[in-house]
PyMOL CGO cylinders between C-alpha atoms (Angstrom):
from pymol import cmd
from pymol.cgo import CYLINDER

trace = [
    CYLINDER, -14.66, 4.68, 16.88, -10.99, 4.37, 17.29, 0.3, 1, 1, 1, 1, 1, 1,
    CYLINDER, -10.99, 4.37, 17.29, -8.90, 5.26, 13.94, 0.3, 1, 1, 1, 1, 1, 1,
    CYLINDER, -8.90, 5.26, 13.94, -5.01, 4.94, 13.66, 0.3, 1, 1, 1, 1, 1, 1,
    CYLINDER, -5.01, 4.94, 13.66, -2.69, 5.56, 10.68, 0.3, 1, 1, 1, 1, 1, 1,
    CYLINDER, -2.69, 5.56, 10.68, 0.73, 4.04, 9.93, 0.3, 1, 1, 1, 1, 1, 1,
    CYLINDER, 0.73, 4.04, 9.93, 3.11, 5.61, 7.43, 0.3, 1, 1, 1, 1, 1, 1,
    CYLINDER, 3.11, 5.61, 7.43, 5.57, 3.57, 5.50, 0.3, 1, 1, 1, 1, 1, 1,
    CYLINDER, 5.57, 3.57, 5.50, 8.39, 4.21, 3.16, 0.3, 1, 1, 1, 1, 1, 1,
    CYLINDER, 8.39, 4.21, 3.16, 8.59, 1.35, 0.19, 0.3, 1, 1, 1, 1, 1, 1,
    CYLINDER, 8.59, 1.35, 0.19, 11.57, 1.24, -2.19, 0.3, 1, 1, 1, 1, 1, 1,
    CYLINDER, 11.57, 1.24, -2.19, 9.77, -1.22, -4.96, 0.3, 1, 1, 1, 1, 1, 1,
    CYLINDER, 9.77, -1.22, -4.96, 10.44, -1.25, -8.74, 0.3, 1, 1, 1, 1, 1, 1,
    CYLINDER, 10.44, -1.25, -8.74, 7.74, -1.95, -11.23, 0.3, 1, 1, 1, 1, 1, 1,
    CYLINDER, 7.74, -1.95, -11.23, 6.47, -1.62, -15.04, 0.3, 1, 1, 1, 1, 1, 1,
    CYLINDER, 6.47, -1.62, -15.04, 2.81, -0.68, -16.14, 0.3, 1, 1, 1, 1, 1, 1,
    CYLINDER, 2.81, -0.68, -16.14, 0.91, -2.75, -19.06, 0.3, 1, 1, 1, 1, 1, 1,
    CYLINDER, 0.91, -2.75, -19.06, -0.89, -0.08, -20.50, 0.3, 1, 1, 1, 1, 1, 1,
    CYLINDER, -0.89, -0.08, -20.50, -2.98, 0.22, -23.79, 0.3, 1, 1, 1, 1, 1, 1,
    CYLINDER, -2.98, 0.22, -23.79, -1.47, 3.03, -24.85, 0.3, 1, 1, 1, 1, 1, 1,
    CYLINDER, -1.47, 3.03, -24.85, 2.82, 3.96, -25.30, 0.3, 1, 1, 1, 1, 1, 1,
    CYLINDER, 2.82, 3.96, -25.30, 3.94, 5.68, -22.08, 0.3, 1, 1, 1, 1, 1, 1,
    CYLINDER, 3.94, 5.68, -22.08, 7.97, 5.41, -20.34, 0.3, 1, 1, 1, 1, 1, 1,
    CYLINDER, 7.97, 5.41, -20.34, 6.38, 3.75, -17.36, 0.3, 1, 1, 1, 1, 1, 1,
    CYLINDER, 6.38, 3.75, -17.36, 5.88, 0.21, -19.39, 0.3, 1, 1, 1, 1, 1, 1,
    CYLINDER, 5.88, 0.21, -19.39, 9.72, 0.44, -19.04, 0.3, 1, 1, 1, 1, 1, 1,
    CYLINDER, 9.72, 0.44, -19.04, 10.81, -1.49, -15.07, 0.3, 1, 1, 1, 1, 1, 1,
    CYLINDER, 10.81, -1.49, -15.07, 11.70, 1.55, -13.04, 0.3, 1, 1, 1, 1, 1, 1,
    CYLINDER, 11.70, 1.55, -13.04, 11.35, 2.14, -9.17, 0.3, 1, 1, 1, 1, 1, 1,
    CYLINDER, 11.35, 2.14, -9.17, 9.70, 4.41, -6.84, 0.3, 1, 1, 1, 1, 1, 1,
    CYLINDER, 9.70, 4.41, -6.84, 10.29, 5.82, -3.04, 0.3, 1, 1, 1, 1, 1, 1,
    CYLINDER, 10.29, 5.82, -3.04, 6.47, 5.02, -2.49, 0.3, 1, 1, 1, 1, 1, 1,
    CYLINDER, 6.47, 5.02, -2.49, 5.10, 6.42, 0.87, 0.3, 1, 1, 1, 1, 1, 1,
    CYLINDER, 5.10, 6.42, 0.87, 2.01, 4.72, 2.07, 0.3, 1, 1, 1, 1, 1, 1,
    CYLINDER, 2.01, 4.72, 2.07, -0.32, 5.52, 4.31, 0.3, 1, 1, 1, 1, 1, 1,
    CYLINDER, -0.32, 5.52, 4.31, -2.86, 2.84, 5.56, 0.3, 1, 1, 1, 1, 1, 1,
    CYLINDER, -2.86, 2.84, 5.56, -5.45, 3.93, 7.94, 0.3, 1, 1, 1, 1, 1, 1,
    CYLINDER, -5.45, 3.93, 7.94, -7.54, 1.38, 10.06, 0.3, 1, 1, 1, 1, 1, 1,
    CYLINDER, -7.54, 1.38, 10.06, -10.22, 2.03, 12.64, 0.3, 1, 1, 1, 1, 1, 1,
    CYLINDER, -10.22, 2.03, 12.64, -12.49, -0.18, 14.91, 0.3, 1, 1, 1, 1, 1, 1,
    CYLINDER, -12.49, -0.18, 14.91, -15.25, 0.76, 17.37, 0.3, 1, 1, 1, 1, 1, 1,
    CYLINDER, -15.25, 0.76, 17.37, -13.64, -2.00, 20.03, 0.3, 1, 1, 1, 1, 1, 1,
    CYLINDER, -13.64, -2.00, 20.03, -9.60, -2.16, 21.43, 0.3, 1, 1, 1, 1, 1, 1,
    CYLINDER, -9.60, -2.16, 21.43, -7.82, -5.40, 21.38, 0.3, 1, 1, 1, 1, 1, 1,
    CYLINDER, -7.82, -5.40, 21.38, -6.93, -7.66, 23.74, 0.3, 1, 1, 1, 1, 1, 1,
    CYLINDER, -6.93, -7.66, 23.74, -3.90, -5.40, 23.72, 0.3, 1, 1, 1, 1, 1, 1,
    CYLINDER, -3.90, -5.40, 23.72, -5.63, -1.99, 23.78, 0.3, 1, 1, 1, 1, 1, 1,
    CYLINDER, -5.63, -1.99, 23.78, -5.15, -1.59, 20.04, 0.3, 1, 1, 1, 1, 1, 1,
    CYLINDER, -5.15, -1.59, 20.04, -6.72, -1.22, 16.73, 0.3, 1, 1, 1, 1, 1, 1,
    CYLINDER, -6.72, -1.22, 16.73, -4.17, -2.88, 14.90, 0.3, 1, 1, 1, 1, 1, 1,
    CYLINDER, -4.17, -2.88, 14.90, -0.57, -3.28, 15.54, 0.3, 1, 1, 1, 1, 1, 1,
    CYLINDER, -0.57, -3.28, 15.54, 1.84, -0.79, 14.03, 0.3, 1, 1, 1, 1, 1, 1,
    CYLINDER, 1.84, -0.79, 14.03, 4.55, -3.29, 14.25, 0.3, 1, 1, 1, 1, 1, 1,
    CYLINDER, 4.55, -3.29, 14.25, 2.69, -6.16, 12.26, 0.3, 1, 1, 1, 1, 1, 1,
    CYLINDER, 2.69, -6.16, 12.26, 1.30, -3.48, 9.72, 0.3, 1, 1, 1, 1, 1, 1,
    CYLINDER, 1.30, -3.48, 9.72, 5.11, -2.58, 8.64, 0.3, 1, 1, 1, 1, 1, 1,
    CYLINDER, 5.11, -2.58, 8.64, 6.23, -6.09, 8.51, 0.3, 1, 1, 1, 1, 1, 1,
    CYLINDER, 6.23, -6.09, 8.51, 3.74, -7.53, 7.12, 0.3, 1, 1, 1, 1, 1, 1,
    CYLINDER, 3.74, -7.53, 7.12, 4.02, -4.69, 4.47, 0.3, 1, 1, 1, 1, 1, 1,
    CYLINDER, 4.02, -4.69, 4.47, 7.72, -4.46, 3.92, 0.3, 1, 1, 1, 1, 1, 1,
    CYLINDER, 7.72, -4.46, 3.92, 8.46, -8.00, 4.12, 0.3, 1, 1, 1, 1, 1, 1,
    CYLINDER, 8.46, -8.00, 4.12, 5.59, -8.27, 1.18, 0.3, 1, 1, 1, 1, 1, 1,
    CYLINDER, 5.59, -8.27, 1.18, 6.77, -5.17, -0.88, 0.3, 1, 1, 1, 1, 1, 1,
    CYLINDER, 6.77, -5.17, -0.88, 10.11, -3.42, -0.14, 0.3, 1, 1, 1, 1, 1, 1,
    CYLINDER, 10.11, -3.42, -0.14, 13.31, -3.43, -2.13, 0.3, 1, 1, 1, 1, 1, 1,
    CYLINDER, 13.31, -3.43, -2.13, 10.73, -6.30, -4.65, 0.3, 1, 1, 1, 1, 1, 1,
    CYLINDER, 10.73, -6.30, -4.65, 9.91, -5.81, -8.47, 0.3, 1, 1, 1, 1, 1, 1,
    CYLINDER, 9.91, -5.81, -8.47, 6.20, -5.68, -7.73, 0.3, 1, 1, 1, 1, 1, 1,
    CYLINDER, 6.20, -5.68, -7.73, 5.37, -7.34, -11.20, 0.3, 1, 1, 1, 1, 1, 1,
    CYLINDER, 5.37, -7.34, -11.20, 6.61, -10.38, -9.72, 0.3, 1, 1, 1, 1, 1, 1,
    CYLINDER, 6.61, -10.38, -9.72, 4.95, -9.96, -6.17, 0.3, 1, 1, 1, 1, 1, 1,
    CYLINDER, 4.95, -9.96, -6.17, 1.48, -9.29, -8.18, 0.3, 1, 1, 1, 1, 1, 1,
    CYLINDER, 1.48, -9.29, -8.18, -1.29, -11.20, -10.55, 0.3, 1, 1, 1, 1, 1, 1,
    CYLINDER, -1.29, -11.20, -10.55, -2.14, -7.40, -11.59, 0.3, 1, 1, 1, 1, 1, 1,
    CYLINDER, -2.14, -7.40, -11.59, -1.04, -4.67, -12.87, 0.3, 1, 1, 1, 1, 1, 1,
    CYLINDER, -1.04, -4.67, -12.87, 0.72, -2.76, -10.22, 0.3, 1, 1, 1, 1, 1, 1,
    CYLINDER, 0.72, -2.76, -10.22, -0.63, 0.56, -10.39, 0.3, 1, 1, 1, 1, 1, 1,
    CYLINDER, -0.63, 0.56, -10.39, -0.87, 2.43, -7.77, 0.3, 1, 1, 1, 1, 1, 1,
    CYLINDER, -0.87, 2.43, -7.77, -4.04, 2.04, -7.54, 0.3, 1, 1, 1, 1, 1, 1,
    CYLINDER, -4.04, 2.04, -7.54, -4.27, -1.86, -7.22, 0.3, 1, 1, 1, 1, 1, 1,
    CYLINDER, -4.27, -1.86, -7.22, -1.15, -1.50, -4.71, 0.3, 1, 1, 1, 1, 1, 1,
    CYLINDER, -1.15, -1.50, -4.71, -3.44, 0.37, -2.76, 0.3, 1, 1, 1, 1, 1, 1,
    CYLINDER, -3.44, 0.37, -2.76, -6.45, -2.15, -2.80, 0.3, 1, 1, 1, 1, 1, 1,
    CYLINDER, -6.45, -2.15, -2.80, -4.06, -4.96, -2.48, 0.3, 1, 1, 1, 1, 1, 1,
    CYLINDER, -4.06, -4.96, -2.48, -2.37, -3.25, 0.94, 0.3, 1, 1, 1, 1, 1, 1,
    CYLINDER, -2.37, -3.25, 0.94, -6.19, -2.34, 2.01, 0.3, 1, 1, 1, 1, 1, 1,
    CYLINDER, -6.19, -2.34, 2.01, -7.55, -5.86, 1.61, 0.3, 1, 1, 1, 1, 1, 1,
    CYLINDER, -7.55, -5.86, 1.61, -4.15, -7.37, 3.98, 0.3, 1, 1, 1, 1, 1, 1,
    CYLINDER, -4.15, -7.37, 3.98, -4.06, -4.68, 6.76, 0.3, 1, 1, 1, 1, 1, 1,
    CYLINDER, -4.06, -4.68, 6.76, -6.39, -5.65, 9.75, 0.3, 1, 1, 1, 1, 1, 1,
    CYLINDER, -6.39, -5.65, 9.75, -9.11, -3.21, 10.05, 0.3, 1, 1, 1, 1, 1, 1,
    CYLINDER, -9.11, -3.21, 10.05, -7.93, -1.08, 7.32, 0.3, 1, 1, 1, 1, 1, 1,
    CYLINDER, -7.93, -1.08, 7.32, -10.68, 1.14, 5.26, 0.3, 1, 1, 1, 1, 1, 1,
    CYLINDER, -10.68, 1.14, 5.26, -8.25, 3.65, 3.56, 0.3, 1, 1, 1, 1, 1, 1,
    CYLINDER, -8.25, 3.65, 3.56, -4.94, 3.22, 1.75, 0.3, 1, 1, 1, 1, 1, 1,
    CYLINDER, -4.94, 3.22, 1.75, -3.09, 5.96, 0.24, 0.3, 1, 1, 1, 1, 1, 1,
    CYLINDER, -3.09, 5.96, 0.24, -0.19, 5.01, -1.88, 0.3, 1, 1, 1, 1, 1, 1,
    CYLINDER, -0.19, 5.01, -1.88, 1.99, 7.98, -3.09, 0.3, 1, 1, 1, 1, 1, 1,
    CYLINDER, 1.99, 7.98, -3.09, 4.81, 6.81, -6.22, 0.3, 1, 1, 1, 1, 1, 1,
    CYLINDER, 4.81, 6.81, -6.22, 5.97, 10.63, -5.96, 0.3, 1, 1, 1, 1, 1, 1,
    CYLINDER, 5.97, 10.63, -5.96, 5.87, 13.58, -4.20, 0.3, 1, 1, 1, 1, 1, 1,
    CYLINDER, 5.87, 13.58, -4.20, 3.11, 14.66, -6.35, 0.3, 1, 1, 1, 1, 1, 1,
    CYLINDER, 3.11, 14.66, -6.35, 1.16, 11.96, -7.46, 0.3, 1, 1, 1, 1, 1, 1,
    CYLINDER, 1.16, 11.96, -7.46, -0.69, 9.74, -4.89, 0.3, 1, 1, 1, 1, 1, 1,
    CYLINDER, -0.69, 9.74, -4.89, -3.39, 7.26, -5.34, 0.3, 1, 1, 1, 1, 1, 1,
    CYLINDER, -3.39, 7.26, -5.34, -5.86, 6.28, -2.98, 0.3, 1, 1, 1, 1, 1, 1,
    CYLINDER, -5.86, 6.28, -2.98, -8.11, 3.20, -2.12, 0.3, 1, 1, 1, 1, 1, 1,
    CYLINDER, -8.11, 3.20, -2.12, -11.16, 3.43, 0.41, 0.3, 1, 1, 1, 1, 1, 1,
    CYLINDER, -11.16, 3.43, 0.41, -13.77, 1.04, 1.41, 0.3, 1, 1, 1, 1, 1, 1,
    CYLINDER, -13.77, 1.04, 1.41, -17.45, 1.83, 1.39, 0.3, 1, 1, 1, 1, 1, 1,
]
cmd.load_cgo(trace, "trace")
């Protein structure tokens, strides 16, 4: 099995719907850092597992410098972000996305 991760740095804004009163309901913005790991027992054409190129575009271009409320059909918590990133990465099966220096959320297939 080959595995590969690719670290990004997002600057998105966004506001939780909650069901209870909390200051992130309120549009504010995060640094996120994201990791997205991918892995495949066969190489590409071009001797890859995926691309780390076409990972960051296809990330940024989605998610940086965007109010993710209006980017998403969900509520943008980090943990959805994470699914969401997981489920348009090529051979991803992990997704960390981290909104702070100490708080991180992760998504991982089975």
């Amino acid at each position: 099995m080959y595995y590969v991760c690719k670290r990004l740095e997002i600057s998105s804004a966004h506001a939780l719907h909650l069901s209870y009163e909390s200051k992130c309901e309120s549009l504010h913005g995060h640094n996120w850092i994201v990791k997205i790991y991918c892995k495949s027992e066969t190489l590409n054409a071009d001797g890859m597992v995926t691309d780390f190129t076409h990972i960051k575009k296809d990330i940024t271009t989605a998610l940086d410098h965007k109010n993710l409320n209006e980017v998403f059909d969900f509520n943008p918590t980090a943990e959805n972000i994470a699914r969401w990133i997981c489920d348009h990465v090529d051979n991803a099966y992990k997704v960390e996305v981290w909104e702070s220096e100490m708080n991180m959320a992760a998504y991982e297939r089975d």
